[in-house]
C-alpha positions in Angstrom: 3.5 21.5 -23.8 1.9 21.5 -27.0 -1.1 18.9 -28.4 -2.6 18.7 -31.5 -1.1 22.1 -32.4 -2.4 23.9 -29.6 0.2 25.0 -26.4 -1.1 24.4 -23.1 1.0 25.8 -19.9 2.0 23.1 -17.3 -0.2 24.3 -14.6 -3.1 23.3 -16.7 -1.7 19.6 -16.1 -1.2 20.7 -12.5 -5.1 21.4 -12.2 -6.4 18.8 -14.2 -4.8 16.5 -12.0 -6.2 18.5 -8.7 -9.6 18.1 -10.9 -9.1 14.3 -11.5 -8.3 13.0 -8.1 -11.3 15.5 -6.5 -13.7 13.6 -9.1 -12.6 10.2 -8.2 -13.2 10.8 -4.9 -16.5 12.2 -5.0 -17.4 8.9 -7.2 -16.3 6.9 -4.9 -12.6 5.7 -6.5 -10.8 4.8 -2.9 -9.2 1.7 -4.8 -8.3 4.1 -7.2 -6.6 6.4 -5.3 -4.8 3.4 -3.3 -2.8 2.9 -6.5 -1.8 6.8 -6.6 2.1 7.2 -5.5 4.1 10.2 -5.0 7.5 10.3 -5.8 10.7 12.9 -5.4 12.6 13.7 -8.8 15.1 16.2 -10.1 13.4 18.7 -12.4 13.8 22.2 -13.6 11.1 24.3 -11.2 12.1 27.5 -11.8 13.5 29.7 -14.9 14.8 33.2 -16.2 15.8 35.0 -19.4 17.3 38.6 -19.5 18.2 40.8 -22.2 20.8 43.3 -21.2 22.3 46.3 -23.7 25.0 48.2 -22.4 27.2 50.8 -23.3 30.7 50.9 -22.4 33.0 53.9 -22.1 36.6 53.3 -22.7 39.5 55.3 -23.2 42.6 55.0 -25.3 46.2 56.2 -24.7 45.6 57.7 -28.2 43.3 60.6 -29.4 41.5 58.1 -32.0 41.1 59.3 -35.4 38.6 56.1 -36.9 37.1 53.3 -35.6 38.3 50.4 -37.6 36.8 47.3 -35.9 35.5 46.2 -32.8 34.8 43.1 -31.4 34.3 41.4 -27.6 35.8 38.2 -26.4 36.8 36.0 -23.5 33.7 36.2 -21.6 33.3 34.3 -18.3 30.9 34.2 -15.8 29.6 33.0 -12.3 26.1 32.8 -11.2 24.2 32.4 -7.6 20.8 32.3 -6.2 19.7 34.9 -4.4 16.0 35.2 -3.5 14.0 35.2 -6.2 16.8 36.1 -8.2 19.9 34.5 -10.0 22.9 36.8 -9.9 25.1 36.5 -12.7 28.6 38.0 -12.4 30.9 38.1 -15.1 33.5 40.0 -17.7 33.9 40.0 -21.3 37.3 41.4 -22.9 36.7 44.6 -25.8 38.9 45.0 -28.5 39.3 48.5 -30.7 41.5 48.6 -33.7 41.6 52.4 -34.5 43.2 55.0 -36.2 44.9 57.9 -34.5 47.8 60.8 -35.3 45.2 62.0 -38.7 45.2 58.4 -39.8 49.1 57.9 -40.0 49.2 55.2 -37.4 47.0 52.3 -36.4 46.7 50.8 -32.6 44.2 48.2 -30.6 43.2 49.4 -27.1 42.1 46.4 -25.4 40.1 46.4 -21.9 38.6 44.3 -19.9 34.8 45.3 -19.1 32.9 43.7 -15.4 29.5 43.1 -15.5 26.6 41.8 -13.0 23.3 40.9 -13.9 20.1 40.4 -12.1 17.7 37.5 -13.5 14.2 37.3 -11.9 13.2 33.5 -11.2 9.4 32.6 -12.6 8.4 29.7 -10.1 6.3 26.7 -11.6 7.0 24.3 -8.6 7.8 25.2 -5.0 11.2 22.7 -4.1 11.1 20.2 -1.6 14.0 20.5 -0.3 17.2 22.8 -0.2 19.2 21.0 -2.9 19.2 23.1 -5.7 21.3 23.5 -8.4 21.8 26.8 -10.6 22.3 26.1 -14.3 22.8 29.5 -16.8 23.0 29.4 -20.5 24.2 31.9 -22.3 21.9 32.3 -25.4 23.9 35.6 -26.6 27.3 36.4 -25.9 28.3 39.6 -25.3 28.9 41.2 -28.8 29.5 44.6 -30.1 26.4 45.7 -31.7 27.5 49.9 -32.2 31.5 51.2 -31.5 31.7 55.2 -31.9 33.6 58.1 -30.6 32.5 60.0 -28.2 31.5 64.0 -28.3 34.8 65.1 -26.8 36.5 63.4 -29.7 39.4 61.2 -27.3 37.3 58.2 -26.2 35.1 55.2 -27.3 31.5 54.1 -26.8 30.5 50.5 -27.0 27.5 49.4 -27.2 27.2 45.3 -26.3 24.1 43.0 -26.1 24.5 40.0 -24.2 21.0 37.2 -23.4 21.7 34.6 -20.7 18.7 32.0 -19.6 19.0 31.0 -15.8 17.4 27.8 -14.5 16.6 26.2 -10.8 17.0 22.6 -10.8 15.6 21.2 -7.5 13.4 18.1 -6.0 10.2 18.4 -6.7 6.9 15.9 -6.4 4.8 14.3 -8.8 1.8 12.0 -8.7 2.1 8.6 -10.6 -0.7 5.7 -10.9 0.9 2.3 -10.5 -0.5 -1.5 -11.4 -0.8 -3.1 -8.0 -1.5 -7.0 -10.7 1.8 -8.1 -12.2 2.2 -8.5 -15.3 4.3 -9.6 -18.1 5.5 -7.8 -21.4 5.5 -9.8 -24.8 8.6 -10.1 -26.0 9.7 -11.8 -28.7 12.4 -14.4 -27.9 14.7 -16.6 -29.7 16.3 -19.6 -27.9 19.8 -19.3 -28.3 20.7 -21.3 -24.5 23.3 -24.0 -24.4 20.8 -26.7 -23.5 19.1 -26.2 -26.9 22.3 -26.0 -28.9 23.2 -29.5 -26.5 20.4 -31.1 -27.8 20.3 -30.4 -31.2 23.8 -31.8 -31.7 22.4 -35.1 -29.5 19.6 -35.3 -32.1 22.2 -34.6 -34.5 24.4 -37.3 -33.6 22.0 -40.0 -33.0 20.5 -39.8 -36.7 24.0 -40.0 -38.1 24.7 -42.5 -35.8 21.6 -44.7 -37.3 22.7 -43.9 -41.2 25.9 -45.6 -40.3 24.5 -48.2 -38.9 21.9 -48.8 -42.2 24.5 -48.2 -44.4 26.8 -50.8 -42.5 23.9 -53.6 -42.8 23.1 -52.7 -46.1 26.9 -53.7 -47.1 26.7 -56.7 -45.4 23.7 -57.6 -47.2 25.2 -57.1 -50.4 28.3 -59.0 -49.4 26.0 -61.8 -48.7 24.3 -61.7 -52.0 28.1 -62.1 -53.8 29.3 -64.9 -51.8 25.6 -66.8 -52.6 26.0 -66.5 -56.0 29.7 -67.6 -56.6 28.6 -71.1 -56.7 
């Protein structure tokens, strides 16, 4: 975790919190510490990154000539835990377009290339229970970083990289304080419920109501006013 610009490993949250709860009860803090709660979540407790270059020996029907391209593909993989260790197990398909027969004919030689890889697990919490789930990433995929012919002059060596990131993701425990008051959040309302919309129009409808009855007696006042003054 980083702060302020500095990086801090997560067990230095792990003993501060040892720290903390050691110092509230040496001061006293029992109330305190009533409001401390541990609870079970999912998180990722232990990881693993490996690096693996690897050269690959592959013959074609053809006594090659020139190397012309190479390049890997259709890589799949399985992984599963064993120990302190993630076993990955997977294949990748190589593809060599060469030359052959003093450069009068071109051919690809395609094979497909097993692999198993060992990735050591680096613990930061111990799981609580036997749930675990193995996730791996595959940062690099397996890609042709060098393709030359060999000494004897009729086969290929291949050299592929490949970088795959293995994580544990299990129950593990963590401390929370809680507020035992309860309390309310501000939140900024507007009244929008039937009853005020109901009301409205009944206010609404009243003071048109009263207009028409003004303008109605102000009519008959004026009707009044003509028939007085006919005589």
């Amino acid at each position: 975790m980083t702060i302020g610009g500095n990086k801090f490993p997560t067990d230095f949250f792990h003993s501060l919190g040892s720290l903390r709860i050691r110092w509230i009860e040496a001061n006293g803090g029992g109330d305190e510490l009533k409001n401390l709660r541990q609870i079970v979540t999912k998180a990722v407790i232990a990881k693993g990154k490996k690096r693996t270059e690897q050269t690959v020996t592959l013959k074609p029907p053809n006594c090659p000539t020139s190397i012309l391209g190479c390049w890997v593909i259709n890589h799949t993989h399985q992984a599963k835990r064993c120990g302190k260790f993630i076993e990955v197990t997977g294949k990748f398909d190589v593809n060599v377009w060469y030359s052959h027969q003093d450069h009068s004919k071109t051919s690809v030689f395609t094979e497909s290339v097993p692999y198993k890889d060992k990735i050591r697990l680096h613990y930061r919490d111990e799981p609580t229970s036997r749930h675990e789930e193995v996730l791996v990433e595959v940062i690099q995929h397996p890609n042709c970083t060098e393709a030359v012919i060999s000494e004897c002059g009729n086969k290929f060596k291949i050299t592929v990289e490949r970088e795959l990131c293995a994580e544990i993701v299990g129950e593990t425990k963590v401390c929370i304080s809680i507020h035992p008051q309860k309390f309310e959040e501000e939140w900024s309302f507007r009244d929008e419920s039937s009853s005020h919309e109901q009301g409205q129009n009944r206010e609404h409808n009243h003071e048109h109501s009263h207009a028409h009855e003004r303008g109605h007696e102000r009519g008959h006042e004026t009707n009044k006013g003509r028939e007085s003054t006919s005589f």
